[in-house]
C-alpha positions in Angstrom: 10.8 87.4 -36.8 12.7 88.7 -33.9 16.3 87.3 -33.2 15.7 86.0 -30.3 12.4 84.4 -31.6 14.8 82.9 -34.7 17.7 81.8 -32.1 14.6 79.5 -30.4 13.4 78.6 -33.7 17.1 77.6 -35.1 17.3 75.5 -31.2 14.5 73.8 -32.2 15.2 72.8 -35.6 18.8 71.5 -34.7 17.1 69.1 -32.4 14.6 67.9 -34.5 17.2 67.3 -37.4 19.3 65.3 -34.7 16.2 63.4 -33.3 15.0 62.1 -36.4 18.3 60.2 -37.8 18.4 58.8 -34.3 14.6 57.5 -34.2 15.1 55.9 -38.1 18.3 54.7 -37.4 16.8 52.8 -33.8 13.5 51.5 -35.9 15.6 50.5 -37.9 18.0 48.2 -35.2 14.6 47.2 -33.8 13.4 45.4 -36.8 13.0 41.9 -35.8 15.6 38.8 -37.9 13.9 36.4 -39.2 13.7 32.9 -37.4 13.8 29.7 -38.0 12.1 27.0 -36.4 13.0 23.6 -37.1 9.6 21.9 -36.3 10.5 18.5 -37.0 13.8 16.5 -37.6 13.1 13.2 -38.7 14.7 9.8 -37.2 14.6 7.6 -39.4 12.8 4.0 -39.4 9.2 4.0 -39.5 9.5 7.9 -39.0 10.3 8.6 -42.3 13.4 9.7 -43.0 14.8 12.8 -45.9 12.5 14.2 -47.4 12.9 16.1 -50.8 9.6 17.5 -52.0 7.3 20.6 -50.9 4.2 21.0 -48.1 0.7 21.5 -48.2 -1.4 23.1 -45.6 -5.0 21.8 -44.7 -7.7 24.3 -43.4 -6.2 23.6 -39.3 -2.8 24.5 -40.6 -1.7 20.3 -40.3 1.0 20.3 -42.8 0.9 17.0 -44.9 4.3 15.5 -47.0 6.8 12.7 -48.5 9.7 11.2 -47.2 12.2 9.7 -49.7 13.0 7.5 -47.0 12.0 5.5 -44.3 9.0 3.8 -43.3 8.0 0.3 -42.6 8.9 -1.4 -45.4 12.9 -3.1 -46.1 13.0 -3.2 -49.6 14.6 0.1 -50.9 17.6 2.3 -50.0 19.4 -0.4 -48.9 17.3 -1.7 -46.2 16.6 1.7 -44.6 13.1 2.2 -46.4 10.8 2.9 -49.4 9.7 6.2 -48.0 6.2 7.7 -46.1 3.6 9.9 -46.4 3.2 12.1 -43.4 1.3 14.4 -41.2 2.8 17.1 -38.5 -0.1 18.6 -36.7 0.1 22.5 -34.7 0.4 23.6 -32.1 3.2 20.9 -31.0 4.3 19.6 -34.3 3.2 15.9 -33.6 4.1 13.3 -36.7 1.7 10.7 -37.9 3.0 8.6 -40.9 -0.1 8.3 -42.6 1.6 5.2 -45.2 4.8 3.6 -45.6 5.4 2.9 -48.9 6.2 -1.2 -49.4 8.2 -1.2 -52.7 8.0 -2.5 -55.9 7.5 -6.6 -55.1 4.3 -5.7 -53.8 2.8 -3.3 -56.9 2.9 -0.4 -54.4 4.7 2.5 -54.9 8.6 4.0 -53.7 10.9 6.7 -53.4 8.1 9.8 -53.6 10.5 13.0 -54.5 7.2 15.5 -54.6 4.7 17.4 -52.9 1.2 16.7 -52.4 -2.3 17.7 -53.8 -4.9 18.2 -51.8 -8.4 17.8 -52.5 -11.7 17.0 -50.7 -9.5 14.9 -48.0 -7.6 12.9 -50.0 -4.1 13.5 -50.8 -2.7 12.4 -54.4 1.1 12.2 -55.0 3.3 9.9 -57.5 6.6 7.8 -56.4 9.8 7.8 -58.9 9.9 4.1 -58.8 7.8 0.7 -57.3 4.6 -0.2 -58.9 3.9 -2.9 -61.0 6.4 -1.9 -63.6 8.9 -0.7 -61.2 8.8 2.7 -63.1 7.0 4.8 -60.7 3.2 5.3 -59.5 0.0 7.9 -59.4 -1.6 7.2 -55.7 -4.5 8.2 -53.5 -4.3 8.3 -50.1 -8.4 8.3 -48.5 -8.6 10.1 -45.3 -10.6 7.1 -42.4 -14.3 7.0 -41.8 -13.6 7.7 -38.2 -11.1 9.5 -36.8 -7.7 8.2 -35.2 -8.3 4.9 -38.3 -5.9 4.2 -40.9 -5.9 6.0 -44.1 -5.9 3.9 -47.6 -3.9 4.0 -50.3 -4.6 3.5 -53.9 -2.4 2.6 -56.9 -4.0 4.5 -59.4 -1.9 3.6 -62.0 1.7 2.1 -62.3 4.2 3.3 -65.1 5.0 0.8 -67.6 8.6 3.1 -68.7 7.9 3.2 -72.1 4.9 5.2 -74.3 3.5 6.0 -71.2 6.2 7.6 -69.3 8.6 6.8 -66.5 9.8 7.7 -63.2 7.8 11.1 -62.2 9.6 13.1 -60.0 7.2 15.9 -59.9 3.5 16.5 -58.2 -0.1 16.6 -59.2 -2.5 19.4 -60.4 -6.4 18.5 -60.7 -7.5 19.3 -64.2 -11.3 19.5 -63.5 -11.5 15.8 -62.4 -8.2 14.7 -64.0 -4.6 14.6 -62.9 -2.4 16.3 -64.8 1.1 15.7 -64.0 4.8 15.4 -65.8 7.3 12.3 -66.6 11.0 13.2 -67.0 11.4 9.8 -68.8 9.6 7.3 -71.1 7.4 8.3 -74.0 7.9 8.3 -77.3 11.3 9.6 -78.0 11.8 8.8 -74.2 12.2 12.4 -73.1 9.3 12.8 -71.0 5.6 13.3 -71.1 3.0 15.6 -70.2 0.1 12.5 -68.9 -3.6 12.9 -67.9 -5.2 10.4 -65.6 -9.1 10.3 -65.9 -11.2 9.2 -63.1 -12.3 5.1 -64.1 -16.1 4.5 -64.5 -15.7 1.5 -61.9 -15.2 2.5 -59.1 -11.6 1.3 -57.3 -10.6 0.5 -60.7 -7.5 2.3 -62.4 -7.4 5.5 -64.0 -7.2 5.5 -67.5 -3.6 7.4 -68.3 -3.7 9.4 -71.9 -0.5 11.3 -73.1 -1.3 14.7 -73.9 2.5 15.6 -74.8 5.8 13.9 -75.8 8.8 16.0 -76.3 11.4 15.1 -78.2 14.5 16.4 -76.4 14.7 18.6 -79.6 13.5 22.8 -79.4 10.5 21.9 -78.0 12.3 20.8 -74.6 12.8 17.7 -73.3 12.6 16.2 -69.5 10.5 17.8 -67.1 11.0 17.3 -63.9 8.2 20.0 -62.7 5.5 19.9 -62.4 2.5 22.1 -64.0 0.1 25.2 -63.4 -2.9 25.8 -65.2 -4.7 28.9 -66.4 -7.8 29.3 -68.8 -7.3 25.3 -69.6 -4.3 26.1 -71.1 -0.9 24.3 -69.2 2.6 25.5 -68.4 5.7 24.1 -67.6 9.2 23.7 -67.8 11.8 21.4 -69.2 15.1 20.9 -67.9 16.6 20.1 -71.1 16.1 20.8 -75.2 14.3 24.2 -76.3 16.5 26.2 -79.0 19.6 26.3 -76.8 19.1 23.1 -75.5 19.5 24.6 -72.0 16.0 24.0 -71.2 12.6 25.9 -72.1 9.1 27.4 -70.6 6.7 26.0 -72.6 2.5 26.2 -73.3 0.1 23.5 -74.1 -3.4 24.3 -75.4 -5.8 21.6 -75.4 -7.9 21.0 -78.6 -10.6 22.9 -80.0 -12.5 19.0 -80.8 -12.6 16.5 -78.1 -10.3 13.3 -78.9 -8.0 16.0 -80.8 -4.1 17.1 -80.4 -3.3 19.4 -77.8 -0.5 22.1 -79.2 3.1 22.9 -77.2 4.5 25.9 -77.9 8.0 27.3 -76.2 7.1 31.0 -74.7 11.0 30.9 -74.2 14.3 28.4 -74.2 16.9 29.7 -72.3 20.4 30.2 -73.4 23.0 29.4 -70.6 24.1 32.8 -70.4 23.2 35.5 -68.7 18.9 34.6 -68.9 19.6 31.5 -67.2 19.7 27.5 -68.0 18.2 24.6 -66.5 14.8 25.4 -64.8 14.4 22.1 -62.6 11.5 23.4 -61.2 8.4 24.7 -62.6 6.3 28.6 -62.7 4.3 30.7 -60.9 1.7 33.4 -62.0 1.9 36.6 -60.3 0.2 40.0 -61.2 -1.0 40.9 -64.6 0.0 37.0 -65.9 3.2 37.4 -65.2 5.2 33.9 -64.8 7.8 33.8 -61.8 10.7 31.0 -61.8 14.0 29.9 -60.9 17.0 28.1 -63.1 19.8 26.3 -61.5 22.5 27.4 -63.9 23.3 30.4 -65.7 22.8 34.2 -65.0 25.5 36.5 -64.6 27.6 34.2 -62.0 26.4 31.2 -63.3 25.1 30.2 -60.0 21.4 30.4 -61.4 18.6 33.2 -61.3 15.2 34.1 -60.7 13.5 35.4 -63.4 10.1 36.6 -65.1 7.9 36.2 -68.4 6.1 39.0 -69.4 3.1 38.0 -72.0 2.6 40.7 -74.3 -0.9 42.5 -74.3 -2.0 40.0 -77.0 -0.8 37.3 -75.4 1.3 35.8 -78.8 5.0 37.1 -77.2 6.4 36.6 -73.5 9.3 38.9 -72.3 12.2 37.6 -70.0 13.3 39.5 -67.3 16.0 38.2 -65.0 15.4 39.7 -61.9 18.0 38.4 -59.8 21.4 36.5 -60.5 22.5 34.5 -57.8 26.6 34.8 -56.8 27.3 32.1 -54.9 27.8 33.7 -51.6 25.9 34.8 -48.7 23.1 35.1 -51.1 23.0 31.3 -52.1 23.6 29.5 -55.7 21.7 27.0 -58.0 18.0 28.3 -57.3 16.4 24.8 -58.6 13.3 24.6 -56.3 11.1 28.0 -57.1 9.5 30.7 -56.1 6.4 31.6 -54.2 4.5 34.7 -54.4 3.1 37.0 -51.6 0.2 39.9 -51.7 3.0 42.3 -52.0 4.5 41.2 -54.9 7.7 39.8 -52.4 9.1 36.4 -54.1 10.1 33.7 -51.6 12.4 30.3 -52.1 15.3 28.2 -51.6 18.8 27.6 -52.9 20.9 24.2 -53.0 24.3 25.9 -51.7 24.8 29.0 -49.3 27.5 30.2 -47.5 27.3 27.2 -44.7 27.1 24.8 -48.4 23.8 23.8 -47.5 21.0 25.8 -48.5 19.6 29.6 -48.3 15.9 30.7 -47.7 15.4 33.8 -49.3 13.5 36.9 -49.8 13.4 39.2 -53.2 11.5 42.4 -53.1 10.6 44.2 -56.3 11.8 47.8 -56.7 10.1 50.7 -55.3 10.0 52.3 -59.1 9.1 50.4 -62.3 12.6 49.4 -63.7 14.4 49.9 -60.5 16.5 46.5 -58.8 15.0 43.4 -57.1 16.6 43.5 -53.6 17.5 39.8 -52.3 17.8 39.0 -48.8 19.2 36.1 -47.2 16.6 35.0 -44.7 18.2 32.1 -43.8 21.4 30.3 -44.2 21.4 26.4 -42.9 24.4 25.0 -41.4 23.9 21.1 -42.1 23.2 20.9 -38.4 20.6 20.6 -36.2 18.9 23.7 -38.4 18.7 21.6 -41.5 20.6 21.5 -44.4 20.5 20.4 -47.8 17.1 22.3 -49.2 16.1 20.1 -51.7 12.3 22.0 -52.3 10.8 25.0 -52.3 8.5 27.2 -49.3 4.8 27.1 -48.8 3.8 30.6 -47.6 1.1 30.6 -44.7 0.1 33.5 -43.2 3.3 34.9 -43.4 5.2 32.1 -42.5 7.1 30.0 -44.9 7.3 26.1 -44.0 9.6 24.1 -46.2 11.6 20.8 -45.8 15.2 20.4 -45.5 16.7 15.8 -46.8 19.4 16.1 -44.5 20.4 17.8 -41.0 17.9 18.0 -38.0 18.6 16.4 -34.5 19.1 12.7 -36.2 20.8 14.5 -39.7 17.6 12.7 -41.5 16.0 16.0 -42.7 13.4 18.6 -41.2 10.7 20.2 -41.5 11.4 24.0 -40.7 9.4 27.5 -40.7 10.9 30.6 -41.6 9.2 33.9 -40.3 10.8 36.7 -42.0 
């Protein structure tokens, strides 16, 4: 090449070596910051008021939830309510309280602390205490016959706190036709139950409640307070307490190979307290290749709580833990108790009780580039206990790439919010 062909050729490479940081380095600045919308504070009264459990989307993307508080009724939380169920329809965001929970002198249910299930309509949820017993409820609220009526809700069956559990403080999953769901009290040696509610052959007549696990409180767990997922009929689930270490456990249960016979728990793994974690409050997720996805509110390398994974083995018999991220108590948030959900990516999505403002973190984890490599976590949002929410006492639900949660304190009235996160 000629010299003065290379001089040209050397002119043109400088630039392009200069261009090319600059152009990374502004797509880079132009990446948008995740926002936060707080779509609806709550006021209290027949409004609803703090709400502590999860969302669930409907096919028009009207998000449907509980309220701790609130509502019509005098009778709990000192006067200021027994709670609601409630709808906040898009584009505006508009509330309708679908019930108001009455309390327990009328057999109706109080103090909901889940999510929702939704199915053909109807929404099913439990309440922590009011029923007959005073020990908590299973309900069904029926969508009206025409539209703008009132919706109806069942009792469809009341917690007696004793064989039969107590006090559920976790949501539904439909088994078939049944309801499965978890007590954190009551049962046998009054450490929870795992409880199946069969539809009744009369119709409006309760459901039928069978007991398909007690735990002892011994290394088989004891109180769960999350609920379940289901796979291949087999259940999984957490406890918050018992397992070997007594520091809480993931555990299986496989129904029977007979009808009418014993279904069998098995603990895939009981945390320690250390470094794997301690006290999952809330319950798993499946990802990829059967992988299981949680969160514990103690433990990990801080001891500010983790996120971690279970690994089944390729016969299924073993399950490998993987903590993938160890909270620090900082920026990035402390005592993950609520959760994860999962994206098409692989990108891991939830909340934490404390952040740097003390009241709560939305956050992002993305898996490593290269099998083995580090889980990156990423604030996405840090609430101030203002009129952005605070106190995030549940986990996301992940809609089209939004993530819509709920916040029991903070918002315009400091009653809780419903909020979206667009990362």
């Amino acid at each position: 090449m000629p010299q003065k062909n290379r001089a040209a050729f050397a002119g043109h490479l400088f630039l392009i070596l200069l261009v090319v940081p600059v152009l990374a380095v502004s797509a880079m600045a132009a990446a948008p910051a995740p926002i936060e919308n707080v779509l609806y504070s709550f006021p209290g009264g027949g409004s609803g008021a703090n709400p502590y459990g999860g969302l669930v989307a409907d096919s028009t993307g009207a998000l449907y939830g509980t309220t701790g508080g609130g509502g019509g009724s005098t009778q709990c939380n000192l006067g200021s309510g027994c709670g609601t169920v409630f709808m906040l329809s898009p584009p505006a965001w508009t509330e309708t309280v679908l019930y108001s929970f009455q309390g327990v002198n009328t057999g109706d249910g109080a103090g909901p602390q889940s999510g929702l299930v939704l199915k053909t309509g109807a929404l099913y949820g439990t309440t922590a205490s009011g029923g007959a017993f005073g020990y908590g409820t299973v309900f069904k609220l029926t969508p009206p016959a025409v539209a703008g009526g009132a919706w109806t809700e069942s009792v469809l069956y009341s917690f007696k706190g004793g064989a039969d559990g107590a006090n559920p403080a976790s949501g539904l999953i439909f088994d078939g036709t049944a309801l499965v769901g978890t007590t954190p009290a009551g049962g046998s040696s009054s450490f929870g139950t795992v409880f199946e509610l069969t539809p009744p052959k009369k119709k409006g007549a309760a459901w039928p409640e069978s007991i398909l696990y007690n735990f002892t409180g011994r290394g088989d767990g004891g109180k769960p307070y999350a609920g379940l997922v289901l796979k291949t009929k087999v259940l999984y689930g957490t406890t918050l307490d018992g397992g070997p270490s007594s520091q809480g456990a993931v555990f299986t249960l496989t129904p029977p190979a007979v009808a009418g016979g014993t279904w069998t728990e098995n603990v895939i793994y009981g945390f320690t307290g250390g470094t794997d974690g301690g006290k999952p409050y809330s319950g798993v997720i499946f990802g990829k290749a059967g992988v299981l996805y949680g969160t514990t509110g103690l433990g990990g390398t801080g001891g500010y709580g983790t996120v971690f994974a279970l690994t089944p083995s390729k016969t299924g018999s073993t399950w490998t833990e993987s903590v993938l991220y160890s909270f620090g108590g900082g920026p990035d948030g402390a005592y993950a108790r609520y959760g994860v959900v999962v994206d098409a990516k692989g990108n891991l999505y939830g909340t934490t009780g404390v952040g740097t403002g003390n009241s709560g973190v939305v956050f992002e984890l993305t898996p490593p580039v290269q099998k083995g490599g580090v889980w990156i976590e990423t604030p996405l949002w840090t609430f101030t206990g203002g009129s952005d929410g605070g106190a995030a006492t549940a986990g996301v639900a992940l809609d089209a790439g939004v993530l819509y949660g709920t916040t029991s304190l903070g918002g315009q009235y400091a009653k809780g919010t419903v909020f979206s996160v667009t990362p």
